[in-house]
KELOTI-127201 format. One line per 4 residues: number of its first residue (from 1); their letters; for each residue x, y, z of N, C-alpha, C. Coordinates in nm, 2 decimals, decimal comma. Example, Ala and Ser with C-alpha at 12.3 -4.5 7.8 and 13.67 -1.06 7.14 Angstrom:
1 = as = 1,32:-0,57:0,78:1,23:-0,45:0,78:1,32:-0,33:0,78 ~ 1,28:-0,22:0,71:1,37:-0,11:0,71:1,29:0,00:0,79
REM end
This chain:
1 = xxxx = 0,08:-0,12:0,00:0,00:0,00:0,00:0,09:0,13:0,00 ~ 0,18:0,13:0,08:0,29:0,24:0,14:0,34:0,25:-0,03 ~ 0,39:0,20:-0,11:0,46:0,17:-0,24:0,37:0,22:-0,38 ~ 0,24:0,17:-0,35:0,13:0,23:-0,41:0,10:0,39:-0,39
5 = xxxx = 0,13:0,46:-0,28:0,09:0,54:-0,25:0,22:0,65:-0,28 ~ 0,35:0,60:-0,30:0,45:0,69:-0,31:0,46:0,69:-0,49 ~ 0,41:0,58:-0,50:0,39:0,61:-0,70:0,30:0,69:-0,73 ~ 0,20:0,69:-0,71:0,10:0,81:-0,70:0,12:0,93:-0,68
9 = xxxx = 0,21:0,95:-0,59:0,26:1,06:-0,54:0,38:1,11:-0,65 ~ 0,44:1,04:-0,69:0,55:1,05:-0,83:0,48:1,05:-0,95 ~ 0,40:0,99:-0,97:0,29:1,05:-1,07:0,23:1,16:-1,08 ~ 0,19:1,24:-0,97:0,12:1,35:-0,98:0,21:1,46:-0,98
13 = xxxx = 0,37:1,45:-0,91:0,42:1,57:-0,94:0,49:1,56:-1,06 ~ 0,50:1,48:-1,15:0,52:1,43:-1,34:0,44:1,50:-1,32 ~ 0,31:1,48:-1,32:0,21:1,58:-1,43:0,18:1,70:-1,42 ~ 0,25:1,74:-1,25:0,22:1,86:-1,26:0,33:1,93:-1,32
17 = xxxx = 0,44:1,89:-1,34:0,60:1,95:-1,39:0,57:1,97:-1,53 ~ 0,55:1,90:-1,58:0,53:1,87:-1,76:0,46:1,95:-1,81 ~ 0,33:2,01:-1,80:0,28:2,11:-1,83:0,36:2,25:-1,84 ~ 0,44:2,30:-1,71:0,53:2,39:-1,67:0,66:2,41:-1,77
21 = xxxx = 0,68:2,27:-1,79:0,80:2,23:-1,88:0,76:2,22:-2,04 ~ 0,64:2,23:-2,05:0,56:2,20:-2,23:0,56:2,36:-2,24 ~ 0,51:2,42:-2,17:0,48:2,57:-2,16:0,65:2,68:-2,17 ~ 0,77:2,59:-2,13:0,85:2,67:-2,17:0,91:2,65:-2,30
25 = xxxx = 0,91:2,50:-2,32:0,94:2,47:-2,50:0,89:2,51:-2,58 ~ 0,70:2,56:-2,53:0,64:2,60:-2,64:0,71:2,76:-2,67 ~ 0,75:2,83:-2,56:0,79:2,96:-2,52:0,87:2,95:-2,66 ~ 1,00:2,86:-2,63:1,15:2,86:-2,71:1,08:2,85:-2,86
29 = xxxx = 0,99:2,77:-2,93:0,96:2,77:-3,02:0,90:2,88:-3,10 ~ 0,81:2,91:-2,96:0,75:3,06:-3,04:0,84:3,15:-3,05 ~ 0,96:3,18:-2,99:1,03:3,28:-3,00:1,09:3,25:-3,14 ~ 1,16:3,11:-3,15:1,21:3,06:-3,24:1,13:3,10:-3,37
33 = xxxx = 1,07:3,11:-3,38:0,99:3,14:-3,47:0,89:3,27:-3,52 ~ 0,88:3,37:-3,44:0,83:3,47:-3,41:0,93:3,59:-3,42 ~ 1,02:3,57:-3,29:1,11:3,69:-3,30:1,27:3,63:-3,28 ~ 1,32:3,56:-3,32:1,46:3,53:-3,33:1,54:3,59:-3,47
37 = xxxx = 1,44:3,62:-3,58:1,49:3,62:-3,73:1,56:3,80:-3,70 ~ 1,50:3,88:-3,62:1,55:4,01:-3,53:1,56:3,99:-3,47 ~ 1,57:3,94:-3,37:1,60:3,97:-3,21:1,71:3,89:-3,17 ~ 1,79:3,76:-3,28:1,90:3,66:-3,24:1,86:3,56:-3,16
41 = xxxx = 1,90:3,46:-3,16:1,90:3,35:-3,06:1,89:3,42:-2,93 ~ 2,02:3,47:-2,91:2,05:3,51:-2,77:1,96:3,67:-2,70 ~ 1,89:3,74:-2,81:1,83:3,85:-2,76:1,90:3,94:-2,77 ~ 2,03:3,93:-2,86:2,10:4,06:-2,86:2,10:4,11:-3,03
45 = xxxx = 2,00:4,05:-3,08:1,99:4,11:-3,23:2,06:4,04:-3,34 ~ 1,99:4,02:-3,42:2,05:3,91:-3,54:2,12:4,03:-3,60 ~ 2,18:4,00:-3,70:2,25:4,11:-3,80:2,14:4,15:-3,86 ~ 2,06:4,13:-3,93:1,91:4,18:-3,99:1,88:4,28:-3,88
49 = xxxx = 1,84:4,20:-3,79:1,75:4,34:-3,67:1,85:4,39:-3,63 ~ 1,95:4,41:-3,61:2,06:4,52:-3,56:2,04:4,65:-3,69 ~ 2,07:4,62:-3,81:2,06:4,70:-3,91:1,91:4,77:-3,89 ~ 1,77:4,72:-3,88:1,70:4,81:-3,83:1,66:4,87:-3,70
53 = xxxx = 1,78:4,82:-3,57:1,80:4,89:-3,46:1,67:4,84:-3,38 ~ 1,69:4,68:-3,38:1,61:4,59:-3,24:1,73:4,64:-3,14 ~ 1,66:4,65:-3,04:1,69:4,64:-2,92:1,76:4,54:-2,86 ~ 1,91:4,50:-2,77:1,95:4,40:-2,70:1,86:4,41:-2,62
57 = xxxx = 1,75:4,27:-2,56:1,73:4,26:-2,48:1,77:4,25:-2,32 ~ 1,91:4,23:-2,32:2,01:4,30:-2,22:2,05:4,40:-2,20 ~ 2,02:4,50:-2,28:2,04:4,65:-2,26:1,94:4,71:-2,15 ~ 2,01:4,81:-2,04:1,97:4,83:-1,92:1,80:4,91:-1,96
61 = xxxx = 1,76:4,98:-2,13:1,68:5,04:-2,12:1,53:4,92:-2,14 ~ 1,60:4,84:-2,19:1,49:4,71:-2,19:1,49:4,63:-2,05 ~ 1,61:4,59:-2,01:1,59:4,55:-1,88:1,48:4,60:-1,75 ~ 1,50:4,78:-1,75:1,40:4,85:-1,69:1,26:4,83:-1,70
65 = xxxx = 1,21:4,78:-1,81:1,10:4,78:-1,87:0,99:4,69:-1,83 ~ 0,88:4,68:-1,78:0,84:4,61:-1,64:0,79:4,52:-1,79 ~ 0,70:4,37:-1,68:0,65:4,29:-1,85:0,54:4,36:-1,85 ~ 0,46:4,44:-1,75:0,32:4,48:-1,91:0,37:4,59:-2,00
69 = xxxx = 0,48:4,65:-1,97:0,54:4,68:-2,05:0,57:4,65:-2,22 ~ 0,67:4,56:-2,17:0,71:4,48:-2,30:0,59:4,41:-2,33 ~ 0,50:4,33:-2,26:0,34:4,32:-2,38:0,32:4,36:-2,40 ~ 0,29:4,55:-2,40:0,23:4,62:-2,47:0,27:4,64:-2,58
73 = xxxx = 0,43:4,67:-2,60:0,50:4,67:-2,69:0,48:4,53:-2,78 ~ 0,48:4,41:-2,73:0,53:4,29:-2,83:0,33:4,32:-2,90 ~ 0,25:4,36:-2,80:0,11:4,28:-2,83:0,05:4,45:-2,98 ~ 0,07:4,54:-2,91:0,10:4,67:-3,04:0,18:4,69:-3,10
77 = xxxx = 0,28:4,64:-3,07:0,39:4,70:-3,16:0,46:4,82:-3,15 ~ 0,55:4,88:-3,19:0,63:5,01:-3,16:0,76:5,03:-3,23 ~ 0,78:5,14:-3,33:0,84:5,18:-3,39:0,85:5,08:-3,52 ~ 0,99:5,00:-3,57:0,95:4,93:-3,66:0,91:4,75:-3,60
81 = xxxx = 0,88:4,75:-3,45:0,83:4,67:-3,42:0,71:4,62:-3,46 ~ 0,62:4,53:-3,52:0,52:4,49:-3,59:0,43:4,47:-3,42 ~ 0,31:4,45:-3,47:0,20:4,40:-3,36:0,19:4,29:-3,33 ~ 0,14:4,20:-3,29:0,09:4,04:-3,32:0,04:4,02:-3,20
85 = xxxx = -0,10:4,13:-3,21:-0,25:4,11:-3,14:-0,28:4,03:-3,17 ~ -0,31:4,03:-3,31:-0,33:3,93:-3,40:-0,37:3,82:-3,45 ~ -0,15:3,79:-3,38:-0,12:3,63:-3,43:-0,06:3,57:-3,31 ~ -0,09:3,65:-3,20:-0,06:3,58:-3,09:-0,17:3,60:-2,94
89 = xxxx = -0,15:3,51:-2,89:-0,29:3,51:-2,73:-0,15:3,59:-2,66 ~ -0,31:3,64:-2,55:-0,20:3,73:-2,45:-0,13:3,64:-2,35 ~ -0,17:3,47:-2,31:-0,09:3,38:-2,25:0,06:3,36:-2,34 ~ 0,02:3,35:-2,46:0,18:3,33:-2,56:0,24:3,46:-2,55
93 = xxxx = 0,22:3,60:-2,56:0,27:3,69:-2,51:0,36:3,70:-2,33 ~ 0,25:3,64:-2,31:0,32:3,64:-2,11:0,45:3,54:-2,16 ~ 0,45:3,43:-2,19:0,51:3,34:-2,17:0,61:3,37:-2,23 ~ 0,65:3,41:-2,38:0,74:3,49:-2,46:0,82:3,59:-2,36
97 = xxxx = 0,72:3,64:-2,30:0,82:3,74:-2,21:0,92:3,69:-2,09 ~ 0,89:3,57:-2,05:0,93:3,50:-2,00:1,08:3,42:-2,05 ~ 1,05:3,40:-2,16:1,14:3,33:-2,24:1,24:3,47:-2,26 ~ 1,19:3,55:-2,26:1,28:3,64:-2,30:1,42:3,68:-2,17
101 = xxxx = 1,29:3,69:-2,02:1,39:3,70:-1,94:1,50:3,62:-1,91 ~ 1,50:3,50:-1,97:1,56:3,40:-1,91:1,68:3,41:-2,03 ~ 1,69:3,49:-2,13:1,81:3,50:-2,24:1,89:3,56:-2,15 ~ 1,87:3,63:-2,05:1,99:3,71:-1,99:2,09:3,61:-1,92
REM end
């Protein structure tokens, strides 16, 4: 019973991890796909978006920038930043921003 009860217990915190862990892959992909083609792998600007002057995401004026911030920006858009109200939910936005913190 004791053995039964401690698998159960390892079962449920699997499932609760995986979800947490699907939700950051999905993050990496959407970035991967969304904003890496400017913004670089690492968040410091591909050579394309450097030439139209993306932002290092490590730069202290982005760092400052609280996240409803940066949603407002990623979810409107700003300057020759595009919008993607659109083509993205405001959960794929939160989570993107998330992904983003963790480039530093």
């Amino acid at each position: 019973m004791k053995k039964l009860l401690n698998a159960l217990i390892v079962f449920g915190l699997v499932l609760a991890v995986r979800p947490a862990m699907a939700l950051a892959d999905d993050a990496a992909a959407l970035y991967k796909s969304k904003c890496q083609a400017c913004h670089g792998a690492d968040g410091k600007g591909s050579a394309a978006g450097q030439k139209i002057g993306v932002r290092d995401f490590n730069a202290p004026e982005v760092q400052k920038m609280t996240d409803d911030e940066l949603f407002d920006v990623t979810k409107k858009g700003k300057g020759k930043m595009p919008a993607y109200d659109k083509k993205l939910t405001d959960d794929q936005i939160k989570e993107l921003i998330k992904h983003i913190h963790s480039l530093k």
